[in-house]
N, C-alpha and C positions, 0 to 999 in steps of 0.2 A: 380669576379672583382667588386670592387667599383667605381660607378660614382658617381658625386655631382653637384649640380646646386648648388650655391651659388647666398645668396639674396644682392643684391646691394640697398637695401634701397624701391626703387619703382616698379623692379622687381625681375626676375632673370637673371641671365647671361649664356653663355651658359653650357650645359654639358660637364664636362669631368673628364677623368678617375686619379681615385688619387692611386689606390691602388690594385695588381693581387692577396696578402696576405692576407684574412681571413680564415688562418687556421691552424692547430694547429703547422705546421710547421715551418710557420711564428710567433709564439710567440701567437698566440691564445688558450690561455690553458682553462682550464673550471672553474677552479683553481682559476681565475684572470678575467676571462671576461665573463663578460654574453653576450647570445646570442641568439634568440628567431626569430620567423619567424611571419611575418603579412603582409596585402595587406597595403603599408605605401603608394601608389600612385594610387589606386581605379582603377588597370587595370585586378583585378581576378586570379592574380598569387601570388602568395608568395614570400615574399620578406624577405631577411637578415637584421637585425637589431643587432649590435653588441657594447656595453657599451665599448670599448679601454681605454688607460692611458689618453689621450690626448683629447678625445670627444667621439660621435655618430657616428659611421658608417653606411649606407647603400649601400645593394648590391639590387637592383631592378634583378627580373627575365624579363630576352628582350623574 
């Protein structure tokens, strides 16, 4: 799954879920999108990071 906190300028707003499709089923090919794993939120898990047509996606590990 993908969540998003989106920034409203002075902060964020809350989280929620945009997306259950990162993967290659869903059109996530390797082909077409890059995809790489990092701690993007400093909590020692690994986390999805995926280049798509349209933007940046994250999938945080809960």
């Amino acid at each position: 799954m993908v969540y998003v906190a989106l920034s409203n300028g002075a902060s964020f707003d809350a989280v929620s879920r945009w997306t259950n499709d990162f993967d290659l089923s869903h059109g996530w090919t390797v082909s077409q999108y890059v995809r790489t794993v990092g701690d993007v939120n400093n909590d020692g898990k690994a986390d999805l990071v995926g280049f798509g047509l349209d933007g940046v996606y994250i999938g945080t590990a809960k």
